[in-house]
SEMARGU-846819 format. One record per residue: chain; x, y, z of N, C-alpha, C in turn. Coordinates in Angstrom, 1 decimal, always signed. Atoms other than C-alpha are relative to their C-alpha. Layout:
N
(rec "A"; (X; Y; Z); (X; Y; Z); (X; Y; Z))
...
//
This chain:
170
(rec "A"; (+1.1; -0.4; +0.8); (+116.7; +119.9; +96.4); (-0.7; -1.1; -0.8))
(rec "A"; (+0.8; +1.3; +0.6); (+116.0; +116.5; +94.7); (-0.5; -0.8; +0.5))
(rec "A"; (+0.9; +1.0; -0.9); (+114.5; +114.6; +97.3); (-1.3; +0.9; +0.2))
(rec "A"; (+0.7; -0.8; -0.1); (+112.1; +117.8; +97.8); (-0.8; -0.2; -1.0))
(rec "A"; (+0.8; -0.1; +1.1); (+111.4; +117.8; +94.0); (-0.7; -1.6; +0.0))
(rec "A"; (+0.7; +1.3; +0.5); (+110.9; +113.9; +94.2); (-1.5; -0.2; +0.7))
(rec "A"; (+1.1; +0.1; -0.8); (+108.8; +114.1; +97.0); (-2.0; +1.2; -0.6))
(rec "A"; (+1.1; -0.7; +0.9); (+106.7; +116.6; +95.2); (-0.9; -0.4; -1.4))
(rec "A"; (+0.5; +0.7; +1.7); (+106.0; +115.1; +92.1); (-0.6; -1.6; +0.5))
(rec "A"; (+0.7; +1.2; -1.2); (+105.0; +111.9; +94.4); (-1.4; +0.5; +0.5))
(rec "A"; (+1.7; -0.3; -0.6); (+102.2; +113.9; +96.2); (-0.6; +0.6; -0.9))
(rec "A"; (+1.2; -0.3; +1.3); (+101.0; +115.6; +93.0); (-0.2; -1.1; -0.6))
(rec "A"; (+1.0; +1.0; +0.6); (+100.6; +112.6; +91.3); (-0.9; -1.0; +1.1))
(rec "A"; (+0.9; +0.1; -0.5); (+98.9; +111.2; +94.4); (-1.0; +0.3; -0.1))
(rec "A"; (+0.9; -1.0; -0.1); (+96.7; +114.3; +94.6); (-0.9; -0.6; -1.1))
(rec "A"; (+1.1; +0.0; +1.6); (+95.6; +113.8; +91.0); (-0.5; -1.4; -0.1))
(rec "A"; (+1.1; +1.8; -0.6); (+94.6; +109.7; +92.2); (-1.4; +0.6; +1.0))
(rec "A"; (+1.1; -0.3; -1.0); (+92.7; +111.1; +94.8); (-1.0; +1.1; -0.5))
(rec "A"; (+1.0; -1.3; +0.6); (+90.9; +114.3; +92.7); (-0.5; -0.9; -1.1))
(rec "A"; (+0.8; +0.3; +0.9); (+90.0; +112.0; +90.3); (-0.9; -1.3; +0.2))
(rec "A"; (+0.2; +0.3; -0.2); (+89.0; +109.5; +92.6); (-1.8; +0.8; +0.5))
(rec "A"; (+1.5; -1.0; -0.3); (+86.0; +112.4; +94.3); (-0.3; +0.2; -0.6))
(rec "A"; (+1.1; +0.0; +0.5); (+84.3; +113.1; +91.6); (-0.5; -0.8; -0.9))
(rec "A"; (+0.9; +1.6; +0.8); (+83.5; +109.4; +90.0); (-0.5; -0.6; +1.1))
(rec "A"; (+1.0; +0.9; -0.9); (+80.6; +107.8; +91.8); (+1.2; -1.6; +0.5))
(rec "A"; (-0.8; +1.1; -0.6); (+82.6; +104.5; +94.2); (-0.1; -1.3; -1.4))
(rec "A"; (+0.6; +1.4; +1.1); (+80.8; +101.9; +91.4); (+1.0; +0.4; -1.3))
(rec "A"; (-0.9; -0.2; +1.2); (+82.6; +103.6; +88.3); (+1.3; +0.7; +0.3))
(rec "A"; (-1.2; -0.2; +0.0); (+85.8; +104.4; +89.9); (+1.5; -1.0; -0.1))
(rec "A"; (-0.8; +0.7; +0.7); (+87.2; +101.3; +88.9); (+0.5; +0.0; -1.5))
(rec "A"; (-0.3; -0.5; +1.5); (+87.5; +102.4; +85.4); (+1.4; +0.7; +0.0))
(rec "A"; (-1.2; -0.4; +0.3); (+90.4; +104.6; +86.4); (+0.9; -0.5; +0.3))
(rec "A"; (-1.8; +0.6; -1.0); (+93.2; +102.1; +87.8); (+0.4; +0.3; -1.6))
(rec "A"; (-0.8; -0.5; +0.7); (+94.4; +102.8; +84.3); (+0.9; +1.1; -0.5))
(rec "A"; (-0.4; -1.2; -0.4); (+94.8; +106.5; +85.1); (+1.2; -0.1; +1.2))
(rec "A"; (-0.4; +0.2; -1.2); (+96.1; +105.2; +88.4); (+1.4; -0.6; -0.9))
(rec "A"; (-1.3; +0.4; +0.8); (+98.4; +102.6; +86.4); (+1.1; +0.6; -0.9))
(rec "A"; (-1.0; -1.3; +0.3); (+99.9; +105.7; +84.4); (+1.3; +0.6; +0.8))
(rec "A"; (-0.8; -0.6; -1.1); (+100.8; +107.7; +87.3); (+0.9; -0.6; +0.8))
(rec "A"; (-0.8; +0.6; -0.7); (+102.2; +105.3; +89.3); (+1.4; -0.3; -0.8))
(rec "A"; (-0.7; +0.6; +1.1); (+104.3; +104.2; +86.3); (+1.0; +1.0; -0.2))
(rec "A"; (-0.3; -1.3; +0.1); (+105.2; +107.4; +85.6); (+1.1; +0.5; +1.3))
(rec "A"; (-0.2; -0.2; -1.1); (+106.1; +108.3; +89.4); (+1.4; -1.5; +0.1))
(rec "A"; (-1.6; +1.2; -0.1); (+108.9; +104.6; +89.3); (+0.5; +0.9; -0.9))
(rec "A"; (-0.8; -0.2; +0.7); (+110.3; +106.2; +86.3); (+0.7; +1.8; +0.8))
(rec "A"; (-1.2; -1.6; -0.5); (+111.0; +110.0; +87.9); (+0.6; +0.1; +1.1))
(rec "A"; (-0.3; +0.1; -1.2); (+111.4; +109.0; +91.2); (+1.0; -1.4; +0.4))
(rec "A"; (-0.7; +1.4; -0.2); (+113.3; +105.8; +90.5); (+0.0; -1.2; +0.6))
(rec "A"; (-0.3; +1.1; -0.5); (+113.8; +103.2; +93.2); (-1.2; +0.1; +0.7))
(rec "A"; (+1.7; +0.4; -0.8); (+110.5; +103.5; +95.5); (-1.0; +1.6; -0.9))
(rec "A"; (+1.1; -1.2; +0.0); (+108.4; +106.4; +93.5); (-1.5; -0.2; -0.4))
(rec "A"; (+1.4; +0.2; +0.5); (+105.5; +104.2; +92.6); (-0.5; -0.3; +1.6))
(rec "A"; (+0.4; +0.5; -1.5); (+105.5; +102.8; +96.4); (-0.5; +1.6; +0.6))
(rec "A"; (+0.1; -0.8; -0.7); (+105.5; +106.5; +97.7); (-1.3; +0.5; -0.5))
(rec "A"; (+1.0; -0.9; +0.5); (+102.9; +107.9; +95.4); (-1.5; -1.4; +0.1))
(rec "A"; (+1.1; +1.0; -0.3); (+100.7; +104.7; +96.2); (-0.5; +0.0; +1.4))
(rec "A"; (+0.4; +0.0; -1.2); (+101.0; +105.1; +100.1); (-0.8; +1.5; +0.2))
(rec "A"; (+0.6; -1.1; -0.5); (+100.0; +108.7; +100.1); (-1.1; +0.4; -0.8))
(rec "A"; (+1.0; -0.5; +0.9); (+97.3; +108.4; +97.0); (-1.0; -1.4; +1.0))
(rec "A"; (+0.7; +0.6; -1.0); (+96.0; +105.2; +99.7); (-0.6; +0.3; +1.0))
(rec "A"; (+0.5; -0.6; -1.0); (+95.8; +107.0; +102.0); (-1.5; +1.5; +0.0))
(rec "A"; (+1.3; -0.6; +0.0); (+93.8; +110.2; +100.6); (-1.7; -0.8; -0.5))
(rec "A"; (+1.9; +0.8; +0.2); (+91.2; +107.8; +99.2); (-0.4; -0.6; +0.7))
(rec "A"; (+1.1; +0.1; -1.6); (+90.8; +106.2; +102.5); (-0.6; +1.2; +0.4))
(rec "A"; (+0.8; -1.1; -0.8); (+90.3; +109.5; +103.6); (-1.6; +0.2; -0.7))
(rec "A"; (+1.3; -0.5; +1.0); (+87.3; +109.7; +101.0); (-1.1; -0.8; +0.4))
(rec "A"; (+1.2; +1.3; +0.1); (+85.7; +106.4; +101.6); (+0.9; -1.1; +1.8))
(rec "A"; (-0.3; +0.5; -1.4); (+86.6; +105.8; +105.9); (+0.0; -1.4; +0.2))
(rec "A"; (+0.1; +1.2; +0.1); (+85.2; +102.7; +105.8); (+0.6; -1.2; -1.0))
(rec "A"; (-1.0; +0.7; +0.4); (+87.5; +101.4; +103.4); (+1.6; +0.5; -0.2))
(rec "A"; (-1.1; -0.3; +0.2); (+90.4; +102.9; +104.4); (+1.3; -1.1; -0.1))
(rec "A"; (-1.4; +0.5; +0.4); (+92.6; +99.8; +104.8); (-0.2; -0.7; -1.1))
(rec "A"; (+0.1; +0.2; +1.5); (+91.6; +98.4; +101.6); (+0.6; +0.5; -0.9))
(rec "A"; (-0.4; -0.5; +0.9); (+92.2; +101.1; +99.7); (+1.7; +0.5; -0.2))
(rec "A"; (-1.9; -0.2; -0.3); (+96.1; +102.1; +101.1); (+0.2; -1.5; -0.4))
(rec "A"; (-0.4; +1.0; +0.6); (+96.6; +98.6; +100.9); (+0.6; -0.5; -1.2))
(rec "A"; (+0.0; +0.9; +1.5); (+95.9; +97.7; +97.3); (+0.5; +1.2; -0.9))
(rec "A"; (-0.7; -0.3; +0.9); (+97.4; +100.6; +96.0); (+1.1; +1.1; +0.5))
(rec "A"; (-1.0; -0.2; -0.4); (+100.3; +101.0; +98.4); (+1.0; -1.5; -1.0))
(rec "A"; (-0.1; +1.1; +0.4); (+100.6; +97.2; +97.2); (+0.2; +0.3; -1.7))
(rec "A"; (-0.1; +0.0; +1.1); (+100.2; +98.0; +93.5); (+1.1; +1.2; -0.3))
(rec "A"; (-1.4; -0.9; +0.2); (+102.9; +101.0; +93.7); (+1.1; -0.9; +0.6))
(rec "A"; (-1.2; +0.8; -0.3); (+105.4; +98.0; +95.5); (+0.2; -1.0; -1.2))
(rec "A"; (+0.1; +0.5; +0.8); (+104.6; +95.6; +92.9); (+0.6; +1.0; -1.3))
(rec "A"; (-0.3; -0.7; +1.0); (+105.1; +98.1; +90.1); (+1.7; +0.3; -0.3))
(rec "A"; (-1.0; -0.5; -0.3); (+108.4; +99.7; +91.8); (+0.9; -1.9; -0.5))
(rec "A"; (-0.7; +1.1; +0.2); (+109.8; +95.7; +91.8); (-0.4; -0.8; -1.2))
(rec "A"; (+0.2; +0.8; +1.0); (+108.5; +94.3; +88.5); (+0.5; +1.3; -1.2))
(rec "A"; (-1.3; -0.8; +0.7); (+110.5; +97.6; +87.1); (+1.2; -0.4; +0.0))
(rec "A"; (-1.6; +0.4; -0.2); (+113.4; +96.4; +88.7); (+0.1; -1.4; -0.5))
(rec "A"; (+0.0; +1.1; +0.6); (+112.8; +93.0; +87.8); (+0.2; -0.3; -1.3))
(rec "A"; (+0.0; +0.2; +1.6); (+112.3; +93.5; +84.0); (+0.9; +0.9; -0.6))
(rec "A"; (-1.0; -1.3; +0.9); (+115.3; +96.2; +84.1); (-0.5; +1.7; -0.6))
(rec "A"; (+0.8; -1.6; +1.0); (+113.3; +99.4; +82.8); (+0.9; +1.1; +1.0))
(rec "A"; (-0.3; -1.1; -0.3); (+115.1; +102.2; +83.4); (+0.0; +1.2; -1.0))
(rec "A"; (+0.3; -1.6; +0.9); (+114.5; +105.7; +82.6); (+1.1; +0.5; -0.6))
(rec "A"; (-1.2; -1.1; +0.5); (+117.2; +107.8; +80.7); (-0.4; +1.6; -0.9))
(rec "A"; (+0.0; -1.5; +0.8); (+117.7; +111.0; +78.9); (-0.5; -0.8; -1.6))
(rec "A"; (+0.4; +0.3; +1.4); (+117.2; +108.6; +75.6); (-1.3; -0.8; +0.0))
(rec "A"; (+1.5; +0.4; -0.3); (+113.8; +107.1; +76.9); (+0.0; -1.0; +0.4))
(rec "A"; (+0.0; +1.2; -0.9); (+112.5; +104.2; +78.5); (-0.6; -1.5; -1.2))
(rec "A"; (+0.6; +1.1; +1.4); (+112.2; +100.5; +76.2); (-1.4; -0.3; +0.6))
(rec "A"; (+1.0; +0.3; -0.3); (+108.5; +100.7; +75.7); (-0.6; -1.2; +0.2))
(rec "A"; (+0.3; +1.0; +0.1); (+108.3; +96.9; +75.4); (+0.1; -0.7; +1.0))
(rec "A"; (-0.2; +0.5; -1.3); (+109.8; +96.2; +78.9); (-0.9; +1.0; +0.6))
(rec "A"; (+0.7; -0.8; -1.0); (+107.7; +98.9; +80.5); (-1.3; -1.0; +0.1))
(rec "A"; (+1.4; +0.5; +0.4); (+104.4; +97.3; +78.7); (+0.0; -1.6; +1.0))
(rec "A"; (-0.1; +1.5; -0.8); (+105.3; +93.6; +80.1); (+0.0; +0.4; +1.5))
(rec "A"; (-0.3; +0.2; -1.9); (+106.2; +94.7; +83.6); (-1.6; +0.7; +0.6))
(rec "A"; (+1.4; -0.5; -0.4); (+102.5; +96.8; +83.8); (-0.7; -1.0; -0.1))
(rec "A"; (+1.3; +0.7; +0.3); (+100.7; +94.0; +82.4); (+0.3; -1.0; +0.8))
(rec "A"; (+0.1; +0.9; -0.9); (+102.0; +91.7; +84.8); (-0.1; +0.1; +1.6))
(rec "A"; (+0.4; -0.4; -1.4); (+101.6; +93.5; +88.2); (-1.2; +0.5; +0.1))
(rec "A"; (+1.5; -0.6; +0.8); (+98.2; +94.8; +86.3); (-0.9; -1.1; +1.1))
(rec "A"; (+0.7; +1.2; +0.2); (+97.2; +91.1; +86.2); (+0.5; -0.3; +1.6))
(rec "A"; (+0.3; +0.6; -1.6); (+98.5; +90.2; +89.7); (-0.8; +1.1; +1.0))
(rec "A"; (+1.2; -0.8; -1.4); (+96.9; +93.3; +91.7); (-1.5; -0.7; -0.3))
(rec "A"; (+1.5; +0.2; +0.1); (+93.8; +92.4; +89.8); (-0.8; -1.6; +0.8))
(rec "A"; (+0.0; +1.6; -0.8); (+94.1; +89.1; +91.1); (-0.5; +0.0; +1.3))
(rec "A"; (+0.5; -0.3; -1.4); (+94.4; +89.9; +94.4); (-0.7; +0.6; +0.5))
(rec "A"; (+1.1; -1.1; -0.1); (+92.1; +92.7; +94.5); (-1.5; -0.7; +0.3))
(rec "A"; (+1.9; +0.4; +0.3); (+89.1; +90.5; +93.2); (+0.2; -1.5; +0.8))
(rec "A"; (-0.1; +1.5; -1.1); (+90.0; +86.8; +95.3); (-0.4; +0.8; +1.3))
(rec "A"; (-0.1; -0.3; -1.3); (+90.6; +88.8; +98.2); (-2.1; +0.8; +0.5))
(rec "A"; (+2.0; -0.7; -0.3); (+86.5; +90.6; +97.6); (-0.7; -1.4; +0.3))
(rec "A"; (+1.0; +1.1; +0.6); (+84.9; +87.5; +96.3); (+0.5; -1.7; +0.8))
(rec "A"; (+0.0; +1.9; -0.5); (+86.8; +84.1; +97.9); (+0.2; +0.0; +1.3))
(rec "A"; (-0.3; +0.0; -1.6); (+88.5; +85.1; +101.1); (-1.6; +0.2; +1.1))
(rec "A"; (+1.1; +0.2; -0.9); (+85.0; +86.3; +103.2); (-1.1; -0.4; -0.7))
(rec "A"; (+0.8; +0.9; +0.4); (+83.2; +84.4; +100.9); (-1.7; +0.9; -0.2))
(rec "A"; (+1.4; -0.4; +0.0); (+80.5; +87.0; +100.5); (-0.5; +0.5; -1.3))
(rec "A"; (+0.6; +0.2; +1.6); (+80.1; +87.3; +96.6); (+0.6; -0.8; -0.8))
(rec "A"; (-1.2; +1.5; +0.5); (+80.6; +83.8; +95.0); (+0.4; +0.6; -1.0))
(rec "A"; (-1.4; -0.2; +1.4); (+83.6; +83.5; +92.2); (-1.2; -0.2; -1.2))
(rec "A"; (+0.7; +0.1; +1.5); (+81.9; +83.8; +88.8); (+1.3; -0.4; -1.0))
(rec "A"; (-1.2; +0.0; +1.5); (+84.3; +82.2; +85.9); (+0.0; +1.1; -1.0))
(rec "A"; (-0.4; -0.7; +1.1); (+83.1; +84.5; +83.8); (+0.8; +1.6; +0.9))
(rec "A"; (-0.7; -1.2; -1.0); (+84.4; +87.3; +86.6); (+1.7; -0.3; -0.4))
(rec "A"; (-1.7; +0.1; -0.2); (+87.8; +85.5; +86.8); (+0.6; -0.3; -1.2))
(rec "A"; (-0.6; -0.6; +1.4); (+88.0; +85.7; +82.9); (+0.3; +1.6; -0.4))
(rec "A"; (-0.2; -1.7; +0.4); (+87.4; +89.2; +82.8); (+1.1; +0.6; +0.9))
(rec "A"; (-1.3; -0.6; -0.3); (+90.2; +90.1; +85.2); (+0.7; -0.5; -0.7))
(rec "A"; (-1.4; +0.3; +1.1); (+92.5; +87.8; +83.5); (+0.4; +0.4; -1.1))
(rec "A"; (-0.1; -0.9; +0.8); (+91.8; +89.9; +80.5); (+0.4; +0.8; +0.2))
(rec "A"; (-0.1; -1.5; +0.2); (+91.7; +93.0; +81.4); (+1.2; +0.6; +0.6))
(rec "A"; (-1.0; -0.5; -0.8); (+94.4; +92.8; +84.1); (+1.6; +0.2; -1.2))
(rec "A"; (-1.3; +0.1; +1.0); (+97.6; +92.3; +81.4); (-0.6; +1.4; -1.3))
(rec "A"; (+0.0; -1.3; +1.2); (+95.6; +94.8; +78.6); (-0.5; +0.9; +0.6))
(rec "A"; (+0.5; -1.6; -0.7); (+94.7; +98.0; +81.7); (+2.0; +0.1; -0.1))
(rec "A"; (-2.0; -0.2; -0.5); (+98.9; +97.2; +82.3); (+0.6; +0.0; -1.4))
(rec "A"; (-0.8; +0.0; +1.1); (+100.2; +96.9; +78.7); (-0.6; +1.3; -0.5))
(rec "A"; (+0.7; -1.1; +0.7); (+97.8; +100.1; +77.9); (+0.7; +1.2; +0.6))
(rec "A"; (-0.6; -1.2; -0.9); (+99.3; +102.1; +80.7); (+1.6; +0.0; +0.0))
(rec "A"; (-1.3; -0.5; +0.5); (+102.7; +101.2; +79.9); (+0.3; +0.5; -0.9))
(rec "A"; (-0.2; -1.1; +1.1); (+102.2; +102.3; +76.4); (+0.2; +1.4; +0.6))
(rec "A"; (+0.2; -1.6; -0.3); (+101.0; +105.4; +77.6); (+1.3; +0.5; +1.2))
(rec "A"; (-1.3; -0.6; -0.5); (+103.6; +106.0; +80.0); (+1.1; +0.1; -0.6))
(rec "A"; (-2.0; -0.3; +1.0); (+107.0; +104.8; +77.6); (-1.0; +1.5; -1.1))
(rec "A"; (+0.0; -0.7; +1.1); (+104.9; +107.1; +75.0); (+0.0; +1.3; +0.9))
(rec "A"; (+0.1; -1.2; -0.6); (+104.6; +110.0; +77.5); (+1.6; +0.8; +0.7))
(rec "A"; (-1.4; +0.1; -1.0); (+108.1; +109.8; +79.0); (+0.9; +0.2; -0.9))
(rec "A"; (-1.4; +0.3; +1.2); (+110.1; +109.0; +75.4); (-0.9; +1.6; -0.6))
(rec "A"; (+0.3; -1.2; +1.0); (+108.0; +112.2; +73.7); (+0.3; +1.0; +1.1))
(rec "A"; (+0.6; -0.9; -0.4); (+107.1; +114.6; +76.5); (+1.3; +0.2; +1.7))
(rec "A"; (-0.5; -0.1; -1.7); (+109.3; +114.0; +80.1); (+1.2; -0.2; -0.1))
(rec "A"; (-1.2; +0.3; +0.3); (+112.3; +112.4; +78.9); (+1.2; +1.2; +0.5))
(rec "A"; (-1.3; -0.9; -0.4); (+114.4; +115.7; +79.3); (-0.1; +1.1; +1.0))
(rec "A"; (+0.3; -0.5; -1.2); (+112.8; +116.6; +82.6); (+1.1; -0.2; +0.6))
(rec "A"; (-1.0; +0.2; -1.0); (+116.2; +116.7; +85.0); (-0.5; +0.0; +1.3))
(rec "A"; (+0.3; +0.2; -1.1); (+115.4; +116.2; +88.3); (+1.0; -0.7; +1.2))
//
């Protein structure tokens, strides 16, 4: 019954990547990788050892299904950003318990796989086929924003998890 419930709580918070992916125009649906960075966050902590990976292959997959023409893009980068997340958890130790998760290791491990998807995300648009040059001021504003969308979403997840989920059993 626990691999059922995990798997469930994996494809709803996919679901809810991909429902909130269709109704924001493609141009402003980069605003939500912080919504994204929640759930997935969220999804390592209930599902443990791969549940940011699982809810990243199958929330990749429905937004390929949205936008065809970038389907391997989009599984990709945030199949890729649910692997990264799952191993810079385990990396930085964060584990969930019945007494909460240390919001200060959550926040560090978000803002550093934040900062590297964003990395790869924006090199891989702009340097690899070379078809929108690098702007410094571009590759400042990832390097910003990528560490404070991941220190924001880990708040929000240790603060969602230590008040509200914590004494979910599963």
């Amino acid at each position: 019954m626990q691999k059922v419930t995990r798997l469930l709580i994996a494809a709803f918070f996919a679901s809810i990547i991909f429902v909130t992916r269709f109704f924001v125009p493609p141009e402003l649906d980069k605003l939500l990788i912080p919504v994204d960075a929640v759930l997935l966050a969220l999804s390592a902590l209930f599902v443990r050892n791969v549940g940011a990976t699982y809810v990243g292959a199958v929330g990749g997959a429905l937004v390929g299904l949205l936008r065809p023409s970038l389907l391997p893009f989009s599984f990709l980068f945030i199949l890729l950003y649910g692997c990264l997340i799952d191993l810079f958890l385990f990396l930085f130790r964060v584990h969930a318990t019945a007494e909460g998760v240390n919001r200060n290791k959550l926040m560090i491990a978000m803002a550093f796989n934040t900062l590297l998807i964003g990395f790869l995300s924006y090199y891989t648009v702009t340097l690899f086929p070379t078809l929108i040059p690098s702007v410094p001021a571009l590759d400042m504003i990832v390097a910003f924003m990528g560490p404070a969308t991941g220190a924001t979403a880990g708040y929000a997840a240790s603060f969602l998890w230590n008040k509200y989920l914590r004494s979910i059993v599963i």
